[in-house]
C-alpha positions as MATLAB code, in Angstrom:
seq = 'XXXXXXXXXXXXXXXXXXXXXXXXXXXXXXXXXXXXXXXXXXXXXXXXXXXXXXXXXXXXXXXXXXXXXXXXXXXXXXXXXXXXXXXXXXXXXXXXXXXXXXXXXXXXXXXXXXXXXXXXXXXXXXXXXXXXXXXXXXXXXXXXXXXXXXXXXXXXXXXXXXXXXXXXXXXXXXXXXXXXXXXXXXXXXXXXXXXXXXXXXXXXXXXXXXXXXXXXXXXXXXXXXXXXXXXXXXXXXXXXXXXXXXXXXXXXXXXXXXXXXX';
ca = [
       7.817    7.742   -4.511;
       4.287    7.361   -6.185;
       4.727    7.939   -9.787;
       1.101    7.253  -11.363;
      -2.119    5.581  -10.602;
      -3.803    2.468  -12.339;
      -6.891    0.536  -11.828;
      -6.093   -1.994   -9.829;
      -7.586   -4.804  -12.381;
      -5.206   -3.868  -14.721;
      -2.347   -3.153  -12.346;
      -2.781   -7.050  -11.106;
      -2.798   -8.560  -14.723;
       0.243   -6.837  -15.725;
       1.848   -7.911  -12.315;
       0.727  -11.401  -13.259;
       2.443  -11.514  -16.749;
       5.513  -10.363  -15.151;
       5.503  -12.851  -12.466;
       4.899  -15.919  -14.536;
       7.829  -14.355  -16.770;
      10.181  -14.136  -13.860;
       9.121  -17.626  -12.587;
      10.233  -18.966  -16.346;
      13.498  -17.408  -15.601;
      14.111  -18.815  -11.845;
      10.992  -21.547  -10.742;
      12.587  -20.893   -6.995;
      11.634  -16.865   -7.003;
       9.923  -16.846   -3.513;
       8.885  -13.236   -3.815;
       7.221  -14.155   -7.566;
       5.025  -16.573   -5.858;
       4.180  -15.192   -2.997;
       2.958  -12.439   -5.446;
       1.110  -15.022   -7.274;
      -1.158  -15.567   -4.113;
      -1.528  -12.241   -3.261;
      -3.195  -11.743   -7.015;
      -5.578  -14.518   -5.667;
      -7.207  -11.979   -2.652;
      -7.833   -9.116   -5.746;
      -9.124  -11.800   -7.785;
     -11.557  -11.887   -4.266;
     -10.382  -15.922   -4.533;
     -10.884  -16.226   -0.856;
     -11.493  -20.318   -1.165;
      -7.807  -20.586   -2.040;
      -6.259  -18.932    0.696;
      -8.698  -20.486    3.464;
      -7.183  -23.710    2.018;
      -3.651  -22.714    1.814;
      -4.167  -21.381    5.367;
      -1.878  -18.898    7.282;
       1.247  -19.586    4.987;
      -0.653  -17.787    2.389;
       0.778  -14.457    1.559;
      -2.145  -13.039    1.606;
      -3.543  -14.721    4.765;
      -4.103  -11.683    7.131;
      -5.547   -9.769    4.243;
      -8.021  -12.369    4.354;
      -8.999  -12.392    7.806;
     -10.089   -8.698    7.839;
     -12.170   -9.093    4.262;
     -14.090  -12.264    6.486;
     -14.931   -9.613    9.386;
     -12.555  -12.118   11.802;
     -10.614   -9.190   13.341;
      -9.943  -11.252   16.551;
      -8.056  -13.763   14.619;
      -6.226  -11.017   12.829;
      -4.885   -9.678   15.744;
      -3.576  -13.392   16.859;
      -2.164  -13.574   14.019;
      -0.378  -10.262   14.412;
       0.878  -10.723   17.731;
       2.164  -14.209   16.476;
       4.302  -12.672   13.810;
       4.958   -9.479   15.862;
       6.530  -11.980   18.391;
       9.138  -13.508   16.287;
      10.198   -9.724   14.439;
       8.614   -6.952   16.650;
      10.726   -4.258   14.977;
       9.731   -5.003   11.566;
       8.125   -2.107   10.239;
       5.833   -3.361    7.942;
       4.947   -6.088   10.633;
       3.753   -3.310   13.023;
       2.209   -0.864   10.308;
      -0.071   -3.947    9.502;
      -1.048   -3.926   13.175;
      -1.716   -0.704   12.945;
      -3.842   -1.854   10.309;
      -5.756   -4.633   12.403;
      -6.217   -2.348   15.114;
      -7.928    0.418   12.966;
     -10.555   -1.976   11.173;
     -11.176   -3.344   14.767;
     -12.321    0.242   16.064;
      -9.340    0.144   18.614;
      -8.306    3.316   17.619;
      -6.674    5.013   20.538;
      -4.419    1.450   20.088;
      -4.403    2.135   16.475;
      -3.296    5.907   16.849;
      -0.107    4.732   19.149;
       0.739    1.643   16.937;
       1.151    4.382   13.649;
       3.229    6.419   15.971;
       5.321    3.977   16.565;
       5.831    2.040   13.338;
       7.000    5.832   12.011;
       9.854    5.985   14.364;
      10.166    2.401   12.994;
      10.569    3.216    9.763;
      13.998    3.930    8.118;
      16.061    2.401   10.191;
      17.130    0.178    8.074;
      16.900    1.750    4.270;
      15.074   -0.618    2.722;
      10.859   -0.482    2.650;
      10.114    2.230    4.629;
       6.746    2.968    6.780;
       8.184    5.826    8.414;
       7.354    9.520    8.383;
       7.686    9.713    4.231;
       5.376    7.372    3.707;
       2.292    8.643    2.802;
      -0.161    5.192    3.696;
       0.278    6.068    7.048;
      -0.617    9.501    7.248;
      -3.769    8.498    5.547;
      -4.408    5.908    7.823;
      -4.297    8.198   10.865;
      -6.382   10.913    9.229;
      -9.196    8.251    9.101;
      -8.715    7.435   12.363;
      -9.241   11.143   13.382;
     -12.148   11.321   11.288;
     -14.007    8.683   13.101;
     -13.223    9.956   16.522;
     -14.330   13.570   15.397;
     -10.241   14.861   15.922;
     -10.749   16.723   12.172;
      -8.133   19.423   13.007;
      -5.795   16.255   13.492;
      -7.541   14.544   10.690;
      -6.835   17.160    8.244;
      -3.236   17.941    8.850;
      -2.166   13.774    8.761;
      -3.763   13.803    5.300;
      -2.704   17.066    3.879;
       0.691   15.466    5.219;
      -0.271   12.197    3.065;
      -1.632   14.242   -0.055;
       2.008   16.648   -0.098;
       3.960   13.517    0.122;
       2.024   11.870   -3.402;
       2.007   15.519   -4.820;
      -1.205   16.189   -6.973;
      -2.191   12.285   -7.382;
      -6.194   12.337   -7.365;
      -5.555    9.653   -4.270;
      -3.957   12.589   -2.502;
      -7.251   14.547   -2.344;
      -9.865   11.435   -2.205;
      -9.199   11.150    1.674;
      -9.184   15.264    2.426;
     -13.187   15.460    0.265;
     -14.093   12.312    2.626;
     -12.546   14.516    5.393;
     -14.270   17.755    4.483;
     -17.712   16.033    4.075;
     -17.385   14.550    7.231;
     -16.949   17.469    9.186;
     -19.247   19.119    7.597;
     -17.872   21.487    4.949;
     -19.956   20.319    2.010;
     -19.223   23.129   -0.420;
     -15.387   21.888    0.061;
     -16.343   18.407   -0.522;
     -18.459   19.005   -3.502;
     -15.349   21.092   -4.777;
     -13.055   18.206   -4.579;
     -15.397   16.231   -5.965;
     -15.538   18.142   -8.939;
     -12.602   18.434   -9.558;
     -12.023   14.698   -9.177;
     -14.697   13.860  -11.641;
     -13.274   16.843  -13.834;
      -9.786   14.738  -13.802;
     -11.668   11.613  -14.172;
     -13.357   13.436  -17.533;
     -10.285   13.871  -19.090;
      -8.897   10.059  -19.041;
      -7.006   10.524  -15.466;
      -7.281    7.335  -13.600;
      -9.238    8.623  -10.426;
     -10.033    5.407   -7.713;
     -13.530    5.062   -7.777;
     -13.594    4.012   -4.311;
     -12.314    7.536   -3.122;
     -15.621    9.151   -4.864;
     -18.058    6.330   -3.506;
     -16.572    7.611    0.065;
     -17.281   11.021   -0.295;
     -20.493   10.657   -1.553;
     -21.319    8.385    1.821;
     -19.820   11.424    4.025;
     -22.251   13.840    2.265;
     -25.199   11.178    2.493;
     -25.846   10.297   -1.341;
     -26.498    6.616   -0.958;
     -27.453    5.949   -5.056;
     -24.431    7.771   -5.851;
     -22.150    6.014   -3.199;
     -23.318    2.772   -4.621;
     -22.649    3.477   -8.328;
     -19.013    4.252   -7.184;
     -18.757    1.275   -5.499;
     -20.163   -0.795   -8.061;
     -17.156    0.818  -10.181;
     -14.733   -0.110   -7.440;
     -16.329   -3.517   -7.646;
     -15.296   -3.781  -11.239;
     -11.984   -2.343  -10.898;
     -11.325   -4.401   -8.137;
     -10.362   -1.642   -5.714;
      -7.953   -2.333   -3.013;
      -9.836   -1.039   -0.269;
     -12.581   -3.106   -0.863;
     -11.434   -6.068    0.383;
     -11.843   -3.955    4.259;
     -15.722   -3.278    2.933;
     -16.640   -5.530    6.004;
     -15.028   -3.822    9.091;
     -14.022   -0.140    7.720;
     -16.129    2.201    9.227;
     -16.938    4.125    6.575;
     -19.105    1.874    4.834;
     -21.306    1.893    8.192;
     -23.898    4.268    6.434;
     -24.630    1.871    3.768;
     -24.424   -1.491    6.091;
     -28.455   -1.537    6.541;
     -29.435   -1.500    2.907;
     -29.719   -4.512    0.181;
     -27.646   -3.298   -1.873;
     -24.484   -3.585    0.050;
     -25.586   -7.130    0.869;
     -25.941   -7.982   -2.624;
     -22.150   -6.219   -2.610;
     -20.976   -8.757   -0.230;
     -22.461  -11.354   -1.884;
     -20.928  -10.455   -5.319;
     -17.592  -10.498   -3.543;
     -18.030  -13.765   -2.097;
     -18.117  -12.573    1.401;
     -20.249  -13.806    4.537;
     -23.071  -11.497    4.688;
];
């Protein structure tokens, strides 16, 4: 169950202190350093993992921030072909599939990873989990399905209760379709929250001020997700809803500052 919301900067140095601690403790932790890695994509180190190569944890991650969705999906149907019931295995299809504009293939893969899901009791992608539904309300949105769209992330914002995540999707959603008085609401009330020391994701707000067609704005929020390291940056290359902003300098200069191929 989500409990709270950091910045994701801050969130990744605390994991890092705790790793290094545990590794002190046991030096053979796998899952410790694997995490260690993974801290190398969010500090956008993408020089290390080329080098480690595909036994990087963070590998795949990598392949989508580079824009090489082909090789992403190799790599997916390699793993998928040693564990094809893993859930988190096929969610991250589901993933690859999305980012690659496959979305009717996308749409099916979700469906399937949430009859996936709890089988076995331990980390679950099925119907509770609340990544999913927010996945497949994006995918909605960019096929124009917003009845669909809406109810997958009202689904998604009931299962992380009042989190500000939990409505950053639905003002993306409302702005999209065209209800701007709705979207400017959320977005209020977002900034409102934001006002008052909650931790709201910056990237969420740089989305809906794309949807609505406030470039300057969009680009100050992303220049905040730049700082806080946002997760969803990392996708900035293939997720369509940067496509608005694709065509001006300042999301090359973006890319650059990232240390992505422009």
């Amino acid at each position: 169950m989500v409990i709270g919301e950091m910045p994701m900067k801050d969130a990744t140095d605390k994991g890092i202190e705790l790793f290094l601690k545990a590794l002190k403790i046991d030096n053979t932790l796998r899952p410790a350093k694997a995490a260690l890695q993974v801290v190398e994509m969010y500090a956008w180190d993408w020089e290390a993992i080329k080098k480690a190569g595909p036994q990087h944890a963070a590998y795949a991650e990598y392949l989508i921030a580079m824009g090489r969705l082909d090789e992403r999906l190799a790599f997916d149907n390699t793993r998928l072909s040693l564990d094809p019931h893993a859930p988190a295995l096929n969610y991250f299809h589901g993933v690859t599939l999305w980012q690659a504009r496959k979305y009717d293939a996308a749409i099916e893969q979700y469906q399937k990873t949430l009859k996936l899901g709890s089988e076995d009791g331990k980390l679950s992608f099925g119907p509770e989990t609340p990544g999913i539904h927010f996945d497949l309300g994006h995918i909605y949105i960019q096929k124009g399905m917003f009845t669909e769209a809406f109810a997958e992330l009202k689904e998604a914002r009931n299962l992380m209760g009042d989190l500000p995540a939990g409505w950053e999707s639905l003002g993306y959603a409302y702005a999209r379709s065209g209800q701007r008085d709705e979207a400017i609401r959320i977005l209020n009330q977002l900034q409102e929250r934001a006002n008052r020391g909650e931790y709201v994701q910056p990237i969420g707000i740089a989305w809906i001020y794309t949807a609505l067609g406030d470039k300057d704005q969009a680009f100050v929020w992303l220049d905040k997700s730049f700082e806080d390291r946002s997760d969803g940056m990392r996708e900035i290359k293939t997720n369509p809803i940067y496509d608005p902003l694709r065509s001006d300098p300042r999301f090359t200069d973006l890319l650059k500052r990232m240390r992505l191929p422009t």
